[in-house]
mmCIF file of the N, C-alpha and C atoms, coordinates in Angstrom:
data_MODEL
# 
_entry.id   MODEL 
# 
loop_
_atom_site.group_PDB 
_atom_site.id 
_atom_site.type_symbol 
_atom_site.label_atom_id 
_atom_site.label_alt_id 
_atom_site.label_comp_id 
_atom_site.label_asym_id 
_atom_site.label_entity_id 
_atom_site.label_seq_id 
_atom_site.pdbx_PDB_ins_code 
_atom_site.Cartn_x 
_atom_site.Cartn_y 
_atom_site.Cartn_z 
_atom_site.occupancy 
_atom_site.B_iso_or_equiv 
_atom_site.pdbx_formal_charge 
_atom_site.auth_seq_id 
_atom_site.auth_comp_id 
_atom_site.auth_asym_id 
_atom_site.auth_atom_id 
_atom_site.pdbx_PDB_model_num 
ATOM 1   N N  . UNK A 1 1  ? 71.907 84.492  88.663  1.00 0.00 ? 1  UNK A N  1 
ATOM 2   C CA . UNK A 1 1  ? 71.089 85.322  89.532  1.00 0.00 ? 1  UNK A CA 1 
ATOM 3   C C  . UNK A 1 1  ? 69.622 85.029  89.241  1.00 0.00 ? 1  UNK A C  1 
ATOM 4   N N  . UNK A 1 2  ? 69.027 85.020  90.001  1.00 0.00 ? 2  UNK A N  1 
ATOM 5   C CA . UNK A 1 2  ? 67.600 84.596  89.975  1.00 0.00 ? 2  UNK A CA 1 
ATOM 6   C C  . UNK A 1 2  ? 66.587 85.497  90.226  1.00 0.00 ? 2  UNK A C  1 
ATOM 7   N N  . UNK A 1 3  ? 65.858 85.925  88.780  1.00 0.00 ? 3  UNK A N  1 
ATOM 8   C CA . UNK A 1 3  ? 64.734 87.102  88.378  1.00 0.00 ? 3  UNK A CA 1 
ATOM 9   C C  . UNK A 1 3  ? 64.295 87.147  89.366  1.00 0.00 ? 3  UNK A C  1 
ATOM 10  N N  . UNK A 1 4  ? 63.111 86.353  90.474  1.00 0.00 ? 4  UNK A N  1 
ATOM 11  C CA . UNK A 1 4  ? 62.732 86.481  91.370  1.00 0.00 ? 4  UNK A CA 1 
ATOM 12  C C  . UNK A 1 4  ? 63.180 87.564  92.566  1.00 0.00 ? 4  UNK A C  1 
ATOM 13  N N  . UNK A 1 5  ? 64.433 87.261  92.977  1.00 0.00 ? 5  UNK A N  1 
ATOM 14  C CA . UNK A 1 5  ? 65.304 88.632  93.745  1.00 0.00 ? 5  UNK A CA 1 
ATOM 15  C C  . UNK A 1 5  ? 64.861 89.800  93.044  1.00 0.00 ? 5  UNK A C  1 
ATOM 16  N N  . UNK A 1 6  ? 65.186 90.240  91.641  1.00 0.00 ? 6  UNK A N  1 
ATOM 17  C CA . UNK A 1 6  ? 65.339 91.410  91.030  1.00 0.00 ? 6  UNK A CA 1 
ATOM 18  C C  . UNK A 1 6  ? 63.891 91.603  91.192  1.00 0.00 ? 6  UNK A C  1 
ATOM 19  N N  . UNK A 1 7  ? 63.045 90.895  90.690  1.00 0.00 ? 7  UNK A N  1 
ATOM 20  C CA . UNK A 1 7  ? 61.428 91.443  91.367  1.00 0.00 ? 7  UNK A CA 1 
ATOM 21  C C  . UNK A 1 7  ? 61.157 91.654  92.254  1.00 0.00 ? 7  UNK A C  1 
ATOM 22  N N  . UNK A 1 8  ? 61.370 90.724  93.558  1.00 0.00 ? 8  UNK A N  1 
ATOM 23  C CA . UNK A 1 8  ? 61.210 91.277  94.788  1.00 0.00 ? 8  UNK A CA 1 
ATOM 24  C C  . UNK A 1 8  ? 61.694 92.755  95.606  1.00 0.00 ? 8  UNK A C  1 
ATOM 25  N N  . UNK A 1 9  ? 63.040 92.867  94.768  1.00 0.00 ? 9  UNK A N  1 
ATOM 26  C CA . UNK A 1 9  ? 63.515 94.117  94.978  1.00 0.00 ? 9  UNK A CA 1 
ATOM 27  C C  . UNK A 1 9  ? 63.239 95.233  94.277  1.00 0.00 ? 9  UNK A C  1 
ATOM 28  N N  . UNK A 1 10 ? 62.594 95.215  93.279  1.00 0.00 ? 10 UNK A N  1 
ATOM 29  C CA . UNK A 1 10 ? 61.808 96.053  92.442  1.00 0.00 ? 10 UNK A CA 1 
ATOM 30  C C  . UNK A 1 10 ? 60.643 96.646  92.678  1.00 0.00 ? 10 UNK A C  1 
ATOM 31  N N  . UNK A 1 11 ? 59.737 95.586  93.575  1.00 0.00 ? 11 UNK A N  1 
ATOM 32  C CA . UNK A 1 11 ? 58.539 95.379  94.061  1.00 0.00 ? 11 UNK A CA 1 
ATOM 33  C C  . UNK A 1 11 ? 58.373 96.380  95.353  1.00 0.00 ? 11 UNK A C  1 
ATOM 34  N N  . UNK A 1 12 ? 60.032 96.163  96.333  1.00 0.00 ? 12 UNK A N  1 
ATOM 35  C CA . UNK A 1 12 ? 59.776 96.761  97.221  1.00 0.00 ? 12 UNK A CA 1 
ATOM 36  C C  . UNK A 1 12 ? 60.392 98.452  97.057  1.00 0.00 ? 12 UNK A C  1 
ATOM 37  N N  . UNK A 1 13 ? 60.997 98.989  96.244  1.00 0.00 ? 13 UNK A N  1 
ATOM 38  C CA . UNK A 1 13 ? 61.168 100.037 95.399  1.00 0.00 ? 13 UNK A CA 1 
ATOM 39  C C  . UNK A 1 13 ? 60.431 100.429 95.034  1.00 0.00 ? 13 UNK A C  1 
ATOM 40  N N  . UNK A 1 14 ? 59.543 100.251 93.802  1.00 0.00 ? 14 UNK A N  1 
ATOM 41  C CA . UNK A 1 14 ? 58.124 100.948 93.699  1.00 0.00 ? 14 UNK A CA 1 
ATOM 42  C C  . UNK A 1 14 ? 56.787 101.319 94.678  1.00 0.00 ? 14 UNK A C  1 
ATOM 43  N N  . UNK A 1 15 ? 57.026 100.657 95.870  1.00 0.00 ? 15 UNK A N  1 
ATOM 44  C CA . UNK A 1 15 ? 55.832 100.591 96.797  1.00 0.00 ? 15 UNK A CA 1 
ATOM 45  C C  . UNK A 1 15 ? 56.752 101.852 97.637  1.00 0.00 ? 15 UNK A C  1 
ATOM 46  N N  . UNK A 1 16 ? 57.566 101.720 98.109  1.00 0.00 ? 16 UNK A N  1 
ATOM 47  C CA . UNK A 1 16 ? 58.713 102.753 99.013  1.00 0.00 ? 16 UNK A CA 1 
ATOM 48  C C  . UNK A 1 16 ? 58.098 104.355 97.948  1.00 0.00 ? 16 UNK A C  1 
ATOM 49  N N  . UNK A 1 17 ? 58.716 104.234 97.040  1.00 0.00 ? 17 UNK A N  1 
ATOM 50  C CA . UNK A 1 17 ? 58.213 105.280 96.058  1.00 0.00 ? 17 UNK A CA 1 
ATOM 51  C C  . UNK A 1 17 ? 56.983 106.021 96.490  1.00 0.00 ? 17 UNK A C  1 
ATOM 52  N N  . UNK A 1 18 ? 55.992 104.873 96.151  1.00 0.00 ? 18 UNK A N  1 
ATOM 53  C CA . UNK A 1 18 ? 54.714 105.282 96.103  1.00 0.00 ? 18 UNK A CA 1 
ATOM 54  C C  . UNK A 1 18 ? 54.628 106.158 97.503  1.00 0.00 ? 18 UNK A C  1 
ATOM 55  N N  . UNK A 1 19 ? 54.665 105.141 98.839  1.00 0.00 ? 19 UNK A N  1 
ATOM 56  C CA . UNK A 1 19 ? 54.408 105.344 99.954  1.00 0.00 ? 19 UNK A CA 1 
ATOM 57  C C  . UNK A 1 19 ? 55.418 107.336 99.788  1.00 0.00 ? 19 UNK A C  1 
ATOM 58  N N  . UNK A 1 20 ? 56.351 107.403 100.002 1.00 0.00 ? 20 UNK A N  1 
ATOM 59  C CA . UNK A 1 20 ? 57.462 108.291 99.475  1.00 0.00 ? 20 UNK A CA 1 
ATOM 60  C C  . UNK A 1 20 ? 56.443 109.150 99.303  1.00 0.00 ? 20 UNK A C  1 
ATOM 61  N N  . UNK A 1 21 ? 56.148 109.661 98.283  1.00 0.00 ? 21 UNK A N  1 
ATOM 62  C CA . UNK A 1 21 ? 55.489 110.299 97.432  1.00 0.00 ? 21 UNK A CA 1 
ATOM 63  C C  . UNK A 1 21 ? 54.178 111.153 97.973  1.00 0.00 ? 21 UNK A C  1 
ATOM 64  N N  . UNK A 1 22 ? 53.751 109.560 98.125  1.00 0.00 ? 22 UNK A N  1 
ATOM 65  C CA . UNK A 1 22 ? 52.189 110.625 99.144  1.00 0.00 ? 22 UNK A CA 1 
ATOM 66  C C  . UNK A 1 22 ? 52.527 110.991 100.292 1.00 0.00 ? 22 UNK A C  1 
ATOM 67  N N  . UNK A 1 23 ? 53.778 110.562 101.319 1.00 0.00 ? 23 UNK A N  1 
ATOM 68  C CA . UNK A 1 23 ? 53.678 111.254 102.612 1.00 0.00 ? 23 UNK A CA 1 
ATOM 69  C C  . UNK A 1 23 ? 53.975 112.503 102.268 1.00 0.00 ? 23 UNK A C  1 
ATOM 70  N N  . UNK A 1 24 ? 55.546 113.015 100.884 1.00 0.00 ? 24 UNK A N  1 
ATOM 71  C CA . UNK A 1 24 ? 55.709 114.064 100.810 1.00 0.00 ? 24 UNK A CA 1 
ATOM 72  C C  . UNK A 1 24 ? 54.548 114.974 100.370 1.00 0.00 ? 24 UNK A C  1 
ATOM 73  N N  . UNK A 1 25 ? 53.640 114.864 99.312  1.00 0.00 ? 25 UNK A N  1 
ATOM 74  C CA . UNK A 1 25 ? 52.762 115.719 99.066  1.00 0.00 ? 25 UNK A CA 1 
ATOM 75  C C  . UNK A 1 25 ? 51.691 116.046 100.615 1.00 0.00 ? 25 UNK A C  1 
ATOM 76  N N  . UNK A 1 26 ? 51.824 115.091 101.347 1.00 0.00 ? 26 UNK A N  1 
ATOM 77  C CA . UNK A 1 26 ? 50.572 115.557 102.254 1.00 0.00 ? 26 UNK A CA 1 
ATOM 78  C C  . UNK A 1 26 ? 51.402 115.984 103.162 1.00 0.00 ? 26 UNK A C  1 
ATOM 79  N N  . UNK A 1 27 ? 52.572 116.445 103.297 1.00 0.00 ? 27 UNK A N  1 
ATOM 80  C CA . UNK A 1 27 ? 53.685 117.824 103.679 1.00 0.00 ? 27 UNK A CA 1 
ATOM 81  C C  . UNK A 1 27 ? 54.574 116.560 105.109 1.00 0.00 ? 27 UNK A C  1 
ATOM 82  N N  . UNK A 1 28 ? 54.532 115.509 104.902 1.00 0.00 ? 28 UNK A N  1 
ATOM 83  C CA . UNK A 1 28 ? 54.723 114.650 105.986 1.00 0.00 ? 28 UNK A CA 1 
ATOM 84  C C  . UNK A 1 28 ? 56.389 114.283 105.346 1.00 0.00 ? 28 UNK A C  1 
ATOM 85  N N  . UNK A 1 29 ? 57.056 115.742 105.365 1.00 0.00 ? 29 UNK A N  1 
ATOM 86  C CA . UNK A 1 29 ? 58.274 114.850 105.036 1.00 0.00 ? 29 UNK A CA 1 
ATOM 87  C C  . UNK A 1 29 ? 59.498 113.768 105.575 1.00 0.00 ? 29 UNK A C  1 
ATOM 88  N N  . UNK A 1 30 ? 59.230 114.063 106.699 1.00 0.00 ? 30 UNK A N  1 
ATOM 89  C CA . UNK A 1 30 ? 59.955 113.074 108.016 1.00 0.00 ? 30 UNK A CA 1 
ATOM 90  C C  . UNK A 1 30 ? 59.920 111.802 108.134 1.00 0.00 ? 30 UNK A C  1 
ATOM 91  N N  . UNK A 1 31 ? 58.328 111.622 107.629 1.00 0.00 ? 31 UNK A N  1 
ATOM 92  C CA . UNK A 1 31 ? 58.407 110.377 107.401 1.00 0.00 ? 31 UNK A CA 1 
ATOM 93  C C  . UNK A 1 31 ? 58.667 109.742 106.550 1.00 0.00 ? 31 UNK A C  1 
ATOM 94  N N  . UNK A 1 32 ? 58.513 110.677 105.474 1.00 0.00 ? 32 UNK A N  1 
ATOM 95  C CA . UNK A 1 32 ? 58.652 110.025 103.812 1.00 0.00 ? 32 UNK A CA 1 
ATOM 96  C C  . UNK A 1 32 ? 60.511 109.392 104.018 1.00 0.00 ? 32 UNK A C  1 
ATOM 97  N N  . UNK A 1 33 ? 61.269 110.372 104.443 1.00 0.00 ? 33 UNK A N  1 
ATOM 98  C CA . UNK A 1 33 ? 62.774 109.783 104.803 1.00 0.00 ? 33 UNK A CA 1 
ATOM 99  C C  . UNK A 1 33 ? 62.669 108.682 105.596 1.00 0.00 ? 33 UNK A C  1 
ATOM 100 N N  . UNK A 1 34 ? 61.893 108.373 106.593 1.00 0.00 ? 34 UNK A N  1 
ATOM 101 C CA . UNK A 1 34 ? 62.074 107.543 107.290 1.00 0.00 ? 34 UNK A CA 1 
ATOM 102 C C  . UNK A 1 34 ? 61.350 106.202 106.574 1.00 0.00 ? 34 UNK A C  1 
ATOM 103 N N  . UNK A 1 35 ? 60.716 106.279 105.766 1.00 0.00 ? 35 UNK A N  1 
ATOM 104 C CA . UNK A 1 35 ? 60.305 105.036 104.910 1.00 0.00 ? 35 UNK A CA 1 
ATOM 105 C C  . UNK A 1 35 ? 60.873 104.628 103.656 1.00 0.00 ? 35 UNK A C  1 
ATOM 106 N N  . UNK A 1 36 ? 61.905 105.814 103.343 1.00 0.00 ? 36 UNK A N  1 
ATOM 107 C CA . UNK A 1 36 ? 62.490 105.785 102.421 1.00 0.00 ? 36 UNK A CA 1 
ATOM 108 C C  . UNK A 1 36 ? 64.170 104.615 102.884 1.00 0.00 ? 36 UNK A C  1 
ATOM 109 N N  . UNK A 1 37 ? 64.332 104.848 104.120 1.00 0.00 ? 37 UNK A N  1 
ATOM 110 C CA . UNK A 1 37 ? 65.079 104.556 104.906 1.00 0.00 ? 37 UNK A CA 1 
ATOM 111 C C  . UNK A 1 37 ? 64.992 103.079 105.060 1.00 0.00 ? 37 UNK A C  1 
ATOM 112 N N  . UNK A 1 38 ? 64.097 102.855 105.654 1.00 0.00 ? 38 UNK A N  1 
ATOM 113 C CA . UNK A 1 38 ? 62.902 101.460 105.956 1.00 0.00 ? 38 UNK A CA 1 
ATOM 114 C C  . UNK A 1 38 ? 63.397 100.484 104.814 1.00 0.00 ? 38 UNK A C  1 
ATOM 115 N N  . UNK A 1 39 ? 63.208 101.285 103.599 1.00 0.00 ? 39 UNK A N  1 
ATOM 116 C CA . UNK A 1 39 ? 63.403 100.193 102.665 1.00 0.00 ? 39 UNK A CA 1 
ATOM 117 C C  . UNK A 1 39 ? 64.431 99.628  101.998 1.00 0.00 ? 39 UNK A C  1 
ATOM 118 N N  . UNK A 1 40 ? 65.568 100.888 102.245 1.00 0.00 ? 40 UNK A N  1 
ATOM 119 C CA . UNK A 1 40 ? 66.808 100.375 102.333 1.00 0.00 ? 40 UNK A CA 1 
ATOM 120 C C  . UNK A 1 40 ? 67.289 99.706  102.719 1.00 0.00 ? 40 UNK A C  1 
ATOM 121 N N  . UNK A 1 41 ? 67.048 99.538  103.900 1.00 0.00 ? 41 UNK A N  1 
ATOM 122 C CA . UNK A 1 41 ? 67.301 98.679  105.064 1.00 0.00 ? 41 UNK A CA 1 
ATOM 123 C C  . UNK A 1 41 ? 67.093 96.965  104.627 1.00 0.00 ? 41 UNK A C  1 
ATOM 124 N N  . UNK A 1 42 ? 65.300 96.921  104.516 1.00 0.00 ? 42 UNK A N  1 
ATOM 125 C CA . UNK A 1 42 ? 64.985 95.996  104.114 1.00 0.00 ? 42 UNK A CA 1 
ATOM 126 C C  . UNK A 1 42 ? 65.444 94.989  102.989 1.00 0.00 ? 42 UNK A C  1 
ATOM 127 N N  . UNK A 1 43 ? 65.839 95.991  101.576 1.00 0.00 ? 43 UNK A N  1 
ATOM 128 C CA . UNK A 1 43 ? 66.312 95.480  100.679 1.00 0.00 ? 43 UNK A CA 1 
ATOM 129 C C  . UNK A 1 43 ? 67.657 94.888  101.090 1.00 0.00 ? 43 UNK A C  1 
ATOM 130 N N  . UNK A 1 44 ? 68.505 95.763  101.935 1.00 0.00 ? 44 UNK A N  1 
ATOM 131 C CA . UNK A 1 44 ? 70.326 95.461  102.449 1.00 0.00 ? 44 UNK A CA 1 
ATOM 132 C C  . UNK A 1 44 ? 70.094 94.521  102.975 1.00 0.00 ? 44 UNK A C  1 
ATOM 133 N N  . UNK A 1 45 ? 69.045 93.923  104.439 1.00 0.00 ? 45 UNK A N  1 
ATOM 134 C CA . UNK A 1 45 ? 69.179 92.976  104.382 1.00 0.00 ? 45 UNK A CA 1 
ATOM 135 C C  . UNK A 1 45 ? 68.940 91.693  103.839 1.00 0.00 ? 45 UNK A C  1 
ATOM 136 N N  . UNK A 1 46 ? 67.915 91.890  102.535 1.00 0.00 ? 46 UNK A N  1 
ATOM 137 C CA . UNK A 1 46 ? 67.893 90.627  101.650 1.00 0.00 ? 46 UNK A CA 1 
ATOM 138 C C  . UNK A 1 46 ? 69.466 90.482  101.158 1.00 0.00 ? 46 UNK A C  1 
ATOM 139 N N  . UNK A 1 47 ? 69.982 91.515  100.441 1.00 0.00 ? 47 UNK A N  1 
ATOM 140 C CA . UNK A 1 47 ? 71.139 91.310  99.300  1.00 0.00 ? 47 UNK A CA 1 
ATOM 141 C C  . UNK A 1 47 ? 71.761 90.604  100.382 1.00 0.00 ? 47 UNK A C  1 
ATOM 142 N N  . UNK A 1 48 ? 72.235 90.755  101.926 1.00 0.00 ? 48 UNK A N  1 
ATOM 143 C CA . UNK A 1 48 ? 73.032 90.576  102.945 1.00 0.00 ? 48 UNK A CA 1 
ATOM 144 C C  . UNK A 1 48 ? 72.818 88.618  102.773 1.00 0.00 ? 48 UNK A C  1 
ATOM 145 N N  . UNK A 1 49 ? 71.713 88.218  103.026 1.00 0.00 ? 49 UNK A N  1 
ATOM 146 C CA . UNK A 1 49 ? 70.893 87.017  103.070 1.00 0.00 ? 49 UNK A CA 1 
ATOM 147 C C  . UNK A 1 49 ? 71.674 86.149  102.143 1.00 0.00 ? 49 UNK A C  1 
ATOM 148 N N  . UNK A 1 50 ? 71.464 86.598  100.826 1.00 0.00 ? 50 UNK A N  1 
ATOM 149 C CA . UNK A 1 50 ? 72.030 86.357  99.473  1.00 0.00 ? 50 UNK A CA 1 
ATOM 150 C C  . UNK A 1 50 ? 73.161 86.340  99.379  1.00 0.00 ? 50 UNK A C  1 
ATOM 151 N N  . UNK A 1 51 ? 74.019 87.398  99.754  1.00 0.00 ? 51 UNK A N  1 
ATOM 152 C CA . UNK A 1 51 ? 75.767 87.084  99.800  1.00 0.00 ? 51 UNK A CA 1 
ATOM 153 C C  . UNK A 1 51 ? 76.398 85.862  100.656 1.00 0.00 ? 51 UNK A C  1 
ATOM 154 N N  . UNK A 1 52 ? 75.371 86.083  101.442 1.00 0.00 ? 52 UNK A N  1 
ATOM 155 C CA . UNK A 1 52 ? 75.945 84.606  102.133 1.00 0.00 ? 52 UNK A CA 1 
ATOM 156 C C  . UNK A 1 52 ? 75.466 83.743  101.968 1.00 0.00 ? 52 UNK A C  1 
ATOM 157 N N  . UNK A 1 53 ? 74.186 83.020  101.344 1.00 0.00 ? 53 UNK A N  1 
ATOM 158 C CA . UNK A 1 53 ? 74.301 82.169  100.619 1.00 0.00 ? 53 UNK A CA 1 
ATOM 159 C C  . UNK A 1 53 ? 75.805 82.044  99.325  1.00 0.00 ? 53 UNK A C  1 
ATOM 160 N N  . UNK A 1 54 ? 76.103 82.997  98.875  1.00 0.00 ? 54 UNK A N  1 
ATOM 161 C CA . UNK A 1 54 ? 76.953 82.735  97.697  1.00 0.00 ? 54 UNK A CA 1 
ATOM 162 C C  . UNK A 1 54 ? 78.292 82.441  98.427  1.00 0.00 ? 54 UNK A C  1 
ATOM 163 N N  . UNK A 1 55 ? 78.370 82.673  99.401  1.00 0.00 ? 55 UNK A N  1 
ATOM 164 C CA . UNK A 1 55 ? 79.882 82.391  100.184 1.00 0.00 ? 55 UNK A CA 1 
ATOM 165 C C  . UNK A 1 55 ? 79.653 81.153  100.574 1.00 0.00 ? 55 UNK A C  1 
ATOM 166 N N  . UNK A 1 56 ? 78.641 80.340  100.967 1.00 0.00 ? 56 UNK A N  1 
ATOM 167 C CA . UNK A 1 56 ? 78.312 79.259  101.303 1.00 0.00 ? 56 UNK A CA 1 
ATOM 168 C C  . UNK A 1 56 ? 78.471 78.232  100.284 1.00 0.00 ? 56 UNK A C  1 
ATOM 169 N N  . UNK A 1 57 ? 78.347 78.440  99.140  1.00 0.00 ? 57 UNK A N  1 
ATOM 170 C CA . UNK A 1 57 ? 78.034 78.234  98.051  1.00 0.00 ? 57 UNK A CA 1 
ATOM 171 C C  . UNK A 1 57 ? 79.573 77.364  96.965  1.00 0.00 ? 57 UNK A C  1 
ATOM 172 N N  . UNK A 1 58 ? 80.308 78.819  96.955  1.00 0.00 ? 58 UNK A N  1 
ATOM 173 C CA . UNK A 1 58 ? 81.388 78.990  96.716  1.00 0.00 ? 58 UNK A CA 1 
ATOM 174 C C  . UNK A 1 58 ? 82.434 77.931  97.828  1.00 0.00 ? 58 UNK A C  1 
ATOM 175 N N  . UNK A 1 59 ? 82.466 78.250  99.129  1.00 0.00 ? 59 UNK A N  1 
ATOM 176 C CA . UNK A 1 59 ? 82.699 77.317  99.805  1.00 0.00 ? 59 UNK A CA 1 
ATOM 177 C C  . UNK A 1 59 ? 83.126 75.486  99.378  1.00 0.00 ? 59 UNK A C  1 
ATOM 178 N N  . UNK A 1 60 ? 81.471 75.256  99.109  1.00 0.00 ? 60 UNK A N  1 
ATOM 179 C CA . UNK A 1 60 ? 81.453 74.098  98.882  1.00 0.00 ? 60 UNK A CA 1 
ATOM 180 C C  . UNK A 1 60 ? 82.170 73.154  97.900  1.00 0.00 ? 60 UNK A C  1 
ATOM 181 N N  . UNK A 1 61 ? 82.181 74.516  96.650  1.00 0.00 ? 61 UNK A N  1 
ATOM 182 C CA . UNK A 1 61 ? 82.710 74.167  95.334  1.00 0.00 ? 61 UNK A CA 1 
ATOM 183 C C  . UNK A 1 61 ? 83.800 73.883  95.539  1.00 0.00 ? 61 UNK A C  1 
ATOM 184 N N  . UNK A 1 62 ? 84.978 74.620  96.374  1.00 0.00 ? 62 UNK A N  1 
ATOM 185 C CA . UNK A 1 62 ? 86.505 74.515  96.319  1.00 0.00 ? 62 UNK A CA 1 
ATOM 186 C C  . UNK A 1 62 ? 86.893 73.751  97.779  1.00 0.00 ? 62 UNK A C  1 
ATOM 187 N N  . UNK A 1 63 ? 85.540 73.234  98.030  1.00 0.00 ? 63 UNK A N  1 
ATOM 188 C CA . UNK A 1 63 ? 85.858 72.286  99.442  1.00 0.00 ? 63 UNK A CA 1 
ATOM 189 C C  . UNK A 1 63 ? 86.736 73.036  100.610 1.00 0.00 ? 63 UNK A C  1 
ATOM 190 N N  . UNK A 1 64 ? 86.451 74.113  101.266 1.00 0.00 ? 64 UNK A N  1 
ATOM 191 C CA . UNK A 1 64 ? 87.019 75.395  101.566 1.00 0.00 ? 64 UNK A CA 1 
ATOM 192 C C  . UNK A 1 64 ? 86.244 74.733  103.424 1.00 0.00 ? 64 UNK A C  1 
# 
């Protein structure tokens, strides 16, 4: 697995947070879910990206 992923996905976790955070204190909670949401999303579709590279991958190895 390659650190890079785990940072990138880390990266976009702490910023979600942040963002998170101040919409809730400035009473904007609707959105705070909806960016909280956003980034789920975003991250699912990297891991999504990534699994199929590894099926691709795997593939090749067993000449599939």
């Amino acid at each position: 697995m390659e650190v890079d992923l785990i940072f990138q996905i880390a990266g976009i976790g702490i910023v979600v947070a942040v963002i998170n955070q101040l919409l809730s204190r400035a009473g904007r909670d609707e959105q705070a879910l909806l960016v909280t949401i956003a980034g789920l999303v975003v991250v699912l579709f990297i891991l999504t990206e990534r699994i199929g590279q590894l099926f691709i991958q795997i593939k090749q190895i067993f000449n599939l």
